[in-house]
PLY file of the C-alpha trace (Angstrom):
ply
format ascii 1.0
element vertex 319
property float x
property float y
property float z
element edge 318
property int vertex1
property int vertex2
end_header
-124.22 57.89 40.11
-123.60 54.39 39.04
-122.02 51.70 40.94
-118.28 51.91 41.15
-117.07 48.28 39.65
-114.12 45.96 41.69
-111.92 44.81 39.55
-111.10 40.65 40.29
-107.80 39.41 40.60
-107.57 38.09 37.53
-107.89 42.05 35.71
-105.81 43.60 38.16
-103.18 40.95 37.80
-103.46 41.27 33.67
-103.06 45.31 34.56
-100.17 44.62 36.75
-98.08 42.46 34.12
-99.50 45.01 30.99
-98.23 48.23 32.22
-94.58 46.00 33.02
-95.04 45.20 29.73
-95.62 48.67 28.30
-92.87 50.11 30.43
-90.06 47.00 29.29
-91.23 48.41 25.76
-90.05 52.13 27.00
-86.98 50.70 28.59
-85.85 48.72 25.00
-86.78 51.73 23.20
-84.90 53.84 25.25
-82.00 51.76 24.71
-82.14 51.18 20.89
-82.24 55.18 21.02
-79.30 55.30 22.94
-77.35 52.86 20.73
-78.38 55.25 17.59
-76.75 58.05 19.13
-73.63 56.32 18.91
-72.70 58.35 22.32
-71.54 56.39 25.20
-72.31 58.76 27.75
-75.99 59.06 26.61
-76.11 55.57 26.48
-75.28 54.23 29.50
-77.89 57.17 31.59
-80.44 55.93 29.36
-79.77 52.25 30.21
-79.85 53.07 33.66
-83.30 54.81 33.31
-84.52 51.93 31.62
-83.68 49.49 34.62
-85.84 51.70 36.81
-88.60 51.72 34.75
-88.42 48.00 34.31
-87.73 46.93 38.11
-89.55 49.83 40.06
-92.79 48.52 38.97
-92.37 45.01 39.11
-91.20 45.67 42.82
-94.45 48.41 43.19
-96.73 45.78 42.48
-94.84 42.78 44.27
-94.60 45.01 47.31
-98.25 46.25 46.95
-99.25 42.96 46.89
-96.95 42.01 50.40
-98.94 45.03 51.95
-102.44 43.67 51.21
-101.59 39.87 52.44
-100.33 42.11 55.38
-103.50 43.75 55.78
-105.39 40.32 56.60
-103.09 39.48 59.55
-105.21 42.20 61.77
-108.58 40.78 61.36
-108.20 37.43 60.78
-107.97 36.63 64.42
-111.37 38.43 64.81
-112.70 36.43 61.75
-111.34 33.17 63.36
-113.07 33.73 66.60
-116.40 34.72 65.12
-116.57 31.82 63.35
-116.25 29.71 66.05
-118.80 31.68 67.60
-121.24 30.85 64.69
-120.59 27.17 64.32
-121.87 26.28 67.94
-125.18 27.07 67.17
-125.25 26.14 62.28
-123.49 24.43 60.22
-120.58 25.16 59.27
-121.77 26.64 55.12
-124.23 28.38 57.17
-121.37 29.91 59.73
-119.56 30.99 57.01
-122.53 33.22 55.60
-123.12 34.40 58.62
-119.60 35.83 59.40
-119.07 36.66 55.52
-121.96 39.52 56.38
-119.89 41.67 59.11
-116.87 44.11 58.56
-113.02 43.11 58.92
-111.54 45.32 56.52
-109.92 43.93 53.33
-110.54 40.56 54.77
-114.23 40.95 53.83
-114.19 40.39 50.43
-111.88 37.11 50.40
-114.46 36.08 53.65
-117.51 36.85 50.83
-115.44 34.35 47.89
-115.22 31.40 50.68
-118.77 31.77 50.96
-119.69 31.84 47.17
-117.67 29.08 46.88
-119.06 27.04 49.82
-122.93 28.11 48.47
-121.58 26.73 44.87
-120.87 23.12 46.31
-117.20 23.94 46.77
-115.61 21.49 49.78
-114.49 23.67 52.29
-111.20 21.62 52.60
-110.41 23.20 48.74
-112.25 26.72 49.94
-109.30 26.64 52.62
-106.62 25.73 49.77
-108.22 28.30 47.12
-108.14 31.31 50.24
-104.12 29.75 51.22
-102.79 30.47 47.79
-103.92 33.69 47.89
-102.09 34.39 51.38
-98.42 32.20 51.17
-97.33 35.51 51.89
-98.01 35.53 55.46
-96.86 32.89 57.25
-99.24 33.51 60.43
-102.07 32.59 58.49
-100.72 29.70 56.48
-100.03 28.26 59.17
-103.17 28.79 61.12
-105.52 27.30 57.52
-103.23 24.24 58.06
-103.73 23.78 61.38
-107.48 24.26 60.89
-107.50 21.94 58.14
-105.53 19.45 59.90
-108.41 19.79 62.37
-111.24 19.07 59.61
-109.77 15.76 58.34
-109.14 14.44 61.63
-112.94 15.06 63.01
-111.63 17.15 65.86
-113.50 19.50 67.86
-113.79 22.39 65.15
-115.04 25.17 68.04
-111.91 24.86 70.33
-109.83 24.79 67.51
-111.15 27.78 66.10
-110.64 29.13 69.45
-107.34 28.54 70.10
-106.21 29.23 66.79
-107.99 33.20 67.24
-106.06 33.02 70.85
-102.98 32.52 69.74
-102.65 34.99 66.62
-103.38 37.80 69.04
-100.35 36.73 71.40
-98.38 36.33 68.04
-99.67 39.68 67.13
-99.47 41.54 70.35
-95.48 40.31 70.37
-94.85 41.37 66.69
-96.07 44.73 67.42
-93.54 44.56 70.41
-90.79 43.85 68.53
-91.73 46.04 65.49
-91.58 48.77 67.88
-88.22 47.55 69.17
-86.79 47.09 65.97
-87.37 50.82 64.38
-84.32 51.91 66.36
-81.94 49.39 64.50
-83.81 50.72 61.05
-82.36 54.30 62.13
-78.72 52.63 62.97
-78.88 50.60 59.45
-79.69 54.35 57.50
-76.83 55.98 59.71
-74.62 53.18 58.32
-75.56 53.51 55.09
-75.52 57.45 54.82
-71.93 57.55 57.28
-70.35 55.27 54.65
-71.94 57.38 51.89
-70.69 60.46 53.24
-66.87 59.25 54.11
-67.35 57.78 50.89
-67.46 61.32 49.15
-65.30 62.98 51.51
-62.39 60.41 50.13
-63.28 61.38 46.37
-63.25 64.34 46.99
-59.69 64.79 49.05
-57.91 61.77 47.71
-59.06 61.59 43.80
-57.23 65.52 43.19
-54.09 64.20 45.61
-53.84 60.95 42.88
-54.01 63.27 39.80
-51.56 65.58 41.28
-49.53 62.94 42.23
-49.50 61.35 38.42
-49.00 64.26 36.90
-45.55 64.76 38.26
-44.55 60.82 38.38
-42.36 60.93 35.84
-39.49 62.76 38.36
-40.26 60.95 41.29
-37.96 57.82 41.90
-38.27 55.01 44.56
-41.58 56.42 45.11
-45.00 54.86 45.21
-47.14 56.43 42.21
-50.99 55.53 41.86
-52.48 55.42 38.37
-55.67 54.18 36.88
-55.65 50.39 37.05
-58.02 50.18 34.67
-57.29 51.65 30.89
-59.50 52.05 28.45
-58.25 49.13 26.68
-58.94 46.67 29.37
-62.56 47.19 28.92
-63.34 43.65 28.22
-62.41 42.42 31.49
-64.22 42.27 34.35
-64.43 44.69 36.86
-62.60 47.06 34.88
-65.61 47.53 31.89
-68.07 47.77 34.76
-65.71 50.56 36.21
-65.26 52.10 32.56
-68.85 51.74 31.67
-69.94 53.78 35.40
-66.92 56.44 34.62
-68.59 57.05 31.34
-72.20 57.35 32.57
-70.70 59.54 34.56
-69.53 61.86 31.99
-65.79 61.06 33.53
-63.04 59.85 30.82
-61.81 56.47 31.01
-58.59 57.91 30.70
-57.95 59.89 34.03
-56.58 58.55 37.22
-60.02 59.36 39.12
-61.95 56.68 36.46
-61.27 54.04 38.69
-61.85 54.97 42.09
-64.93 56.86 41.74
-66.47 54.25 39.37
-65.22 52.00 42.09
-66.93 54.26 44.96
-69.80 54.23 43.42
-70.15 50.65 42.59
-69.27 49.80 46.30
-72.25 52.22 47.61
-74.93 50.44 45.52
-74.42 47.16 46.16
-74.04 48.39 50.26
-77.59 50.03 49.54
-79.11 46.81 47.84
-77.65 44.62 51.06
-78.04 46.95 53.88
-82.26 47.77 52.68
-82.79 43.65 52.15
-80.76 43.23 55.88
-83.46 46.40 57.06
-86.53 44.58 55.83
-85.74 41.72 57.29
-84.98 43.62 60.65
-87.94 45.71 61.15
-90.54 43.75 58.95
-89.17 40.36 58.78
-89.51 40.03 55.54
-87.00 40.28 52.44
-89.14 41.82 50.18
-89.95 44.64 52.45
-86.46 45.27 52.31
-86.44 45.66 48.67
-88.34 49.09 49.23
-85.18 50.13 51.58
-82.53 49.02 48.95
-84.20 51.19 46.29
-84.68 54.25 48.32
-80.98 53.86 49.12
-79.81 52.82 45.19
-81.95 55.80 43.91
-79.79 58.02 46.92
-76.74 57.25 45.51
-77.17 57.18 41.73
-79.35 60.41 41.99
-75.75 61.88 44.14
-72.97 61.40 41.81
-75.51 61.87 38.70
-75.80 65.42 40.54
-71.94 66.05 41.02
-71.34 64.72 37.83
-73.95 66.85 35.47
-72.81 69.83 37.81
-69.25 68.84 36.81
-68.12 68.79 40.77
-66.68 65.10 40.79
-62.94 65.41 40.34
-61.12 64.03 37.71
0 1
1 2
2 3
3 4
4 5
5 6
6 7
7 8
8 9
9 10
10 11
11 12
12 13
13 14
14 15
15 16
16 17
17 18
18 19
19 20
20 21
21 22
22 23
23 24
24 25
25 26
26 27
27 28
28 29
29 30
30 31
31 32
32 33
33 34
34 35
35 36
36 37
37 38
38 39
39 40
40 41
41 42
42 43
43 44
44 45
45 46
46 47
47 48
48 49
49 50
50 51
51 52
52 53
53 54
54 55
55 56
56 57
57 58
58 59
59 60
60 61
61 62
62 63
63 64
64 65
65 66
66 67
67 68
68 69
69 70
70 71
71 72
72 73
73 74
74 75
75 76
76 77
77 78
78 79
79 80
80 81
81 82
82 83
83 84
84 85
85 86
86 87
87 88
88 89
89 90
90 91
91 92
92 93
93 94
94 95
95 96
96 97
97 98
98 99
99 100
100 101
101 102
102 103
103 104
104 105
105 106
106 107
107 108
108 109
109 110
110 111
111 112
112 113
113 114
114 115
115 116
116 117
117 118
118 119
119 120
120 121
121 122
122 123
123 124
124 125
125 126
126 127
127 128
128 129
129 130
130 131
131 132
132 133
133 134
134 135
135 136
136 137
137 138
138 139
139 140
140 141
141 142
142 143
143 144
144 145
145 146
146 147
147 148
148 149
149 150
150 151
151 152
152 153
153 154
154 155
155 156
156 157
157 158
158 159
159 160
160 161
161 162
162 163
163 164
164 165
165 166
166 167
167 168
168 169
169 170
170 171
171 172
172 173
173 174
174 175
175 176
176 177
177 178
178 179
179 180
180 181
181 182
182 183
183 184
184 185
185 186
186 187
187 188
188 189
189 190
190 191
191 192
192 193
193 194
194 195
195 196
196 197
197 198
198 199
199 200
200 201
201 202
202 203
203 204
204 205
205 206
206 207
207 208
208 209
209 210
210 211
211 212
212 213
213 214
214 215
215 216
216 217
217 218
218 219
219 220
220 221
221 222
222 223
223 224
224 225
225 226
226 227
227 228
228 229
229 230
230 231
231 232
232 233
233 234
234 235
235 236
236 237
237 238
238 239
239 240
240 241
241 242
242 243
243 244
244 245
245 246
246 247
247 248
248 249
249 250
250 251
251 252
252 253
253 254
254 255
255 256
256 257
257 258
258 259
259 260
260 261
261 262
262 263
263 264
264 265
265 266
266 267
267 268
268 269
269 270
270 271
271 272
272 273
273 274
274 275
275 276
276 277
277 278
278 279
279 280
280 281
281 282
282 283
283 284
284 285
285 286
286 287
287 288
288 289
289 290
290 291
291 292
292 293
293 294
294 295
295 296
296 297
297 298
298 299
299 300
300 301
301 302
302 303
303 304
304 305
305 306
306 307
307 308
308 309
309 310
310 311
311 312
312 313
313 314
314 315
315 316
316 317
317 318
């Protein structure tokens, strides 16, 4: 069997931005298809398809890449610490190639280009700054390259440094595990927010949307009485937020015309941008990070749309 082949960064990037590409091709055809039809209903499910195929990818690969930087937190303590190890007794090109030959996971290969480089001529001051680039995701070891290359130009003692940089990414570690583990019980509280408020949410459409329609059907005889209507008729559909609201009711497969329109257009409009802020407010919670929150606002956004576009094709969302 032959040797499997690595794809660089460069080809897996050019992969990454083709198939977003490919798929914003998709999501324009799907639209000009669903402006040909001429139907507004078809329409606006198809230009809601097409924003998941466009975003859900670019996110993939943005959070894919978040993961891998993540990866290199782990072992770059153990990387640190071995290379102080190897310095005491070689130079420092010599360290490098030294280290570059044991295991630390996906850190290996990035250890293996710093070497390369280094063998090539390459100062290790722009090694450092090549390897940093590729990691101003994680803060933990930006910070720890510019300490160590603070350490470099000033002539320090390179060994100790090493040393206490390795010493203190474990405590930083060991604490960010603690608190990860601390913070998975206010994940659970933010998805029992989210999914309460979702369910009271549905309960109201359901209960209060019939008592409205009821209630307008027989307005004409009531006097001095309070009668709710649709605030937003189809011929305010040029103003904002009433031709969002029209354009969700008719996604929806609900008329523009009747009293329900509004408030479940207005439901539903209220749960998604909840899921987009609660899952960003998550990420940052349990992973400190905003774009591990991104993950959480989908999975909630895809809850809700994938909801009503089930009581709606069902034909169970009142009217």
């Amino acid at each position: 069997m032959g040797k499997r082949k690595t794809l660089s960064e460069e080809e897996k990037i050019y992969g990454q931005k083709k198939i977003i590409a490919i798929m914003s091709i998709i999501s324009a055809g799907l639209i000009m298809g669903g402006i040909a039809m001429g139907d507004a209903a078809i329409m606006g499910n198809l230009i809601m398809i097409a924003i998941f195929l466009t975003a859900v990818p670019y996110f993939f690969f943005k959070y894919s890449r978040y993961l891998w930087v993540k990866s290199l937190e782990p072992e770059f303590p153990n990387f640190i610490r071995d290379l102080a190890d190897a310095i005491r007794s070689m130079p420092l090109p010599e360290a490098m190639g030294v280290v570059s030959k044991s295991n630390y996971g996906n850190l290996t290969g990035e250890i293996k280009k710093m070497h390369n480089r280094m063998s090539w001529g390459t100062p290790f001051l722009r090694t450092l700054e090549i390897f940093g680039e590729k990691v101003r995701g994680s803060n933990v070891i930006s910070e720890a390259l510019m300490i160590l290359r603070e350490s470099f130009e000033s002539g320090g003692n390179m060994v100790s440094t090493l040393e206490s940089i390795s010493k203190d990414m474990l405590m930083l570690r060991e604490a960010d595990q603690e608190r990860s583990s601390m913070m998975k019980q206010h994940i659970m509280v933010m998805y029992g927010i989210f999914f309460m408020f979702l369910g009271i949410s549905i309960l109201i459409i359901f209960v209060m949307v019939p008592m409205i329609a009821s209630q307008s059907n027989i307005g004409g005889g009531l006097q001095n009485q309070m009668v709710f209507s649709n605030p937003c008729p189809p011929e305010s559909a040029w103003s904002f937020p009433c031709g969002l609201y029209i354009a969700i009711a008719i996604t929806l497969g609900i008329s523009a015309k009747s009293v329900g329109a509004y408030y479940i257009s207005m439901f539903f409009s209220s749960l998604v941008v909840l899921g987009v802020f609660i899952g960003l407010i998550t990420g940052q919670l349990g992973e400190n990070s905003i774009m591990a929150g991104i993950k959480h606002s989908i999975i909630m956004v895809v809850v809700v749309v994938v909801i009503f576009l089930f009581f709606a094709k069902t034909g169970m969302l009142p009217t």
